[in-house]
N, C-alpha and C positions, 0 to 999 in steps of 0.2 A: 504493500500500500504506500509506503514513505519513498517505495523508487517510483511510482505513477505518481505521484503529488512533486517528486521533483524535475522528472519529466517534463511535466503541464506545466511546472513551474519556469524551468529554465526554455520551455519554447513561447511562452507568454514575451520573457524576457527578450528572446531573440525578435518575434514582433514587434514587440515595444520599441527596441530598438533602433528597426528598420522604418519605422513610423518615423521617430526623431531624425534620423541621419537623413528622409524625402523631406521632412519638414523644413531642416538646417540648409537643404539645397533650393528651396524655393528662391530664395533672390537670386540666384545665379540664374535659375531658368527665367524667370522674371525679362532677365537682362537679355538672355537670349530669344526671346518673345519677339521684346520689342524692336530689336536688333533687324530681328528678320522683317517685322513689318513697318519699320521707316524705312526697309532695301531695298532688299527683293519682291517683299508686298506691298511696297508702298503702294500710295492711289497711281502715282506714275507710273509704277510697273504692274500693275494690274492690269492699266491703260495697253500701255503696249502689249501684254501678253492677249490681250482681246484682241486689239488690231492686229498681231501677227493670225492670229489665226481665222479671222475674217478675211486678212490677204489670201491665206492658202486655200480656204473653202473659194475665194472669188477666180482663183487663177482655174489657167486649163493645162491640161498634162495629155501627153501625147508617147507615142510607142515612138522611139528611136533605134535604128535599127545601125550596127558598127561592124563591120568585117573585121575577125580576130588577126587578119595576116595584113593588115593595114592600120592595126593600131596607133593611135595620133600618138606623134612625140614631140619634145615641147615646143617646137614652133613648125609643128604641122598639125591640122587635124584634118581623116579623111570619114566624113561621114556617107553611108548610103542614103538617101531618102527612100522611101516609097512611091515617090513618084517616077522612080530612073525604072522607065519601061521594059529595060532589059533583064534588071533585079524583078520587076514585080511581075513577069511571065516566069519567072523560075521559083517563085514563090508559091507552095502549096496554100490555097484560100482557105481552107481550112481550118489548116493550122495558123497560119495570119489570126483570125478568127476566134482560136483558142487562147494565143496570146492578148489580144485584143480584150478579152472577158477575164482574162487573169489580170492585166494592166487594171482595169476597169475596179476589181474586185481590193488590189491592193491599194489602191487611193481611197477609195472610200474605205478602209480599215485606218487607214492612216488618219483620215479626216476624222472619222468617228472615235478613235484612240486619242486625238488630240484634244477634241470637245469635252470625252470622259475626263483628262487631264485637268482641260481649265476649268471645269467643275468643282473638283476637286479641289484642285489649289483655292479657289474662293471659298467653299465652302471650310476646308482649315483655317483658311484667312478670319473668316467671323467668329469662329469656336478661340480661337487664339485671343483674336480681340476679345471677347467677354469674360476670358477667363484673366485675363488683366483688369476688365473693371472688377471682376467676383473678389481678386487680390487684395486690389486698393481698398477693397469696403469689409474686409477680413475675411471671407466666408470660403472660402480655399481650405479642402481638409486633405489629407495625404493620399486618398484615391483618386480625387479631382487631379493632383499633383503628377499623379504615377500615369493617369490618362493623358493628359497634355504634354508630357514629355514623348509619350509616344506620338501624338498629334503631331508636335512638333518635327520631329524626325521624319514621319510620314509628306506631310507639307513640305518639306524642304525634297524630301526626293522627287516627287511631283515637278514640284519647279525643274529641276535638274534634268528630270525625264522631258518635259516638254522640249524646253530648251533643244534639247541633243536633239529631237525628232525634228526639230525643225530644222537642224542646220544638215540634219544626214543627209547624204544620196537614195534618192529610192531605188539607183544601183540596178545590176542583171537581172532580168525577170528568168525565176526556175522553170526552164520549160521542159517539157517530157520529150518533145521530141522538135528537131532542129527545124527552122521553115521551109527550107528546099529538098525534095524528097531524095533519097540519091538512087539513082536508076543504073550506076555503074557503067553510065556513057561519057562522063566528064568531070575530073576532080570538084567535088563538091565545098564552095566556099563556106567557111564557118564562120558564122555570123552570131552576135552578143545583142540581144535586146534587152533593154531599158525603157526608161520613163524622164523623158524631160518635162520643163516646167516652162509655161510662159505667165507672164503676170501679169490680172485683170485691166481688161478695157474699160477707163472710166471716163465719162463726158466732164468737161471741164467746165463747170458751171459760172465761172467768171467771165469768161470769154463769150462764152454761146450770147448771140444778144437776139432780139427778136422785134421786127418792124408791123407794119401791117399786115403786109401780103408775103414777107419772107422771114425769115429766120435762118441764123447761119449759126451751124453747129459745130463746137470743138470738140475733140476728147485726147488721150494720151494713153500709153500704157503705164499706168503707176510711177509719173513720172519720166519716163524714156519713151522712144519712138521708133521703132526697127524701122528697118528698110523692107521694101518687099512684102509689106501686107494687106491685105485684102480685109475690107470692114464690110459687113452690112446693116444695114440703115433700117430700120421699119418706122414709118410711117403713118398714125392712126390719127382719124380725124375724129373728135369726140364732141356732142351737143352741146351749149354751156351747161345745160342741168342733167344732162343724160346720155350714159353710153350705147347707147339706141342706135341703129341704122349705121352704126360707124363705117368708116370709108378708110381702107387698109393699102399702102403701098408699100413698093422695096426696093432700094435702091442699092448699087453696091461700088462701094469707095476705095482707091487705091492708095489715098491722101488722110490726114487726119483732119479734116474738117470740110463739112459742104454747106452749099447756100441752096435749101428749100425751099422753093417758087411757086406762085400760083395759088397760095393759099388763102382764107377767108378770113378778112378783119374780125376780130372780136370773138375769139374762135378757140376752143380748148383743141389740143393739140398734143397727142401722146409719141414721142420720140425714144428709140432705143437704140443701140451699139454694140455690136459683136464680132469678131471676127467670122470669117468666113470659112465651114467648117472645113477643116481639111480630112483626108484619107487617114489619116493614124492618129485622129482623135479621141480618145481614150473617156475622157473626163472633161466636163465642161461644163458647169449648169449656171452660172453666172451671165446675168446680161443687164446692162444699166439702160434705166428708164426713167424720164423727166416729160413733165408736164407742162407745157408752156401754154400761154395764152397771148395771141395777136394782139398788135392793139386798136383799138378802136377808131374811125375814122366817120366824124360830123358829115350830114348831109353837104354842110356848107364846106369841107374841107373836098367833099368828094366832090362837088360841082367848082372848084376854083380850078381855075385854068394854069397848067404846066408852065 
């Protein structure tokens, strides 16, 4: 009986213990709370960690296709397209096809792993913050302690994971089988598919300005402006109170900005911007839309003479 009673005794003691010793580290973790959230969580990088991932959800991602026996070095690179008609009759469709829905499959894992992320990382973000005020106002007891240490840890790898996923390559796509069949009529080229990136087409809302009967639209890609790309324009004409009867065109642009003609004073006006989709389009669901309205023109302004 006197060995159970010192037993329960000396594991009381051990508890007790381990209570004070979480107790005693409370202002260190304290310090490390708030550390993290004037940093890495501050409002600023919350900011950014949103807009980064609203850039990647808005870009488009495409199949890249690189011959292994032409590997770029560093001041060459030889890339194949899909459009080099020579490559894409030796290309089994199929298989194209099968990559194409793998590409497809791994962006959205990516996108949707990232989203999971920034979830997370806010939702630690708030848990962290209250249990700073629950500190300040005393009510912090050694489980609340032992949970938010974990939190904390947790929340910092998140940020770290994001981070990295955004800067990674989305790198060789694993495919089962190569895209040119080989028929044992002609050395068969070995070819590396990937996933490049381009990033979102957005209208430049400073610039677009809008007259009575026209309107001249700017946009950019995130800043930059490639050479060589093809936009398309949609064009809706919409009632001032109602989407009714709308009147739909499409125009397609080789320039970043065009002057829309022939339109109706006083007039709501739904405009959008996309790239023009190419063959190894993979991912794409982003397209920017703005609303303008004509302006209005007096009987007496439309009978004065030129």
């Amino acid at each position: 009986m006197d060995e159970v009673m010192l037993t329960c005794s000396s594991s009381d003691e051990r508890g007790a213990q381990k209570v004070r010793t979480q107790m005693d580290t409370l202002p260190d973790l304290r310090n490390q709370i708030l550390q993290l959230l004037e940093t890495r969580l501050s409002e600023t990088s919350i900011m950014m960690l949103q807009e980064k991932l609203r850039l990647m959800q808005r870009c488009s991602y495409y199949l890249e296709i690189l011959r292994e026996d032409l590997l770029p070095t560093a001041d060459q690179t030889q890339q194949v397209h899909l459009s080099d008609q020579m490559l894409w009759s030796l290309i089994d469709q199929q298989r194209l096809q099968s990559a194409m829905t793998l590409g497809n499959t791994q962006v959205k894992l990516l996108l949707t792993l990232l989203g999971m992320l920034y979830h997370e990382i806010i939702r630690g973000c708030q848990e962290l913050e209250t249990f700073i005020l629950k500190y300040d106002q005393g009510l912090v007891d050694s489980n609340m302690a032992a949970s938010m240490q974990k939190k904390l840890q947790q929340t910092h790898q998140y940020v770290k994971d994001f981070e990295s996923r955004m800067t990674r390559n989305l790198g060789p796509l694993d495919l089962q089988n190569q895209l040119i069949l080989n028929t044992g009529n002609f050395p068969i080229p070995q070819l590396t598919v990937s996933l490049t990136v381009k990033m979102p087409v957005i209208f430049d809302r400073l610039k677009s300005c809008v007259k009575s009967n026209t309107v001249h639209l700017c946009w950019d890609v995130a800043g930059q402006q490639e050479p060589d790309e093809q936009f398309e324009i949609h064009i809706k004409s919409l009632h001032p109170t109602t989407t009714e009867h709308a009147e739909f065109t499409k125009s397609i642009c080789q320039s970043y900005n065009i002057q829309v003609k022939d339109l109706q004073p006083d007039r709501y006006y739904q405009f959008s911007v996309k790239r023009v989709d190419a063959v190894n389009l993979v991912y794409g669901q982003w397209i920017d839309t703005i609303t303008l309205k004509t302006l209005y023109i007096s009987e007496l302004e439309q009978s004065a003479p030129f």
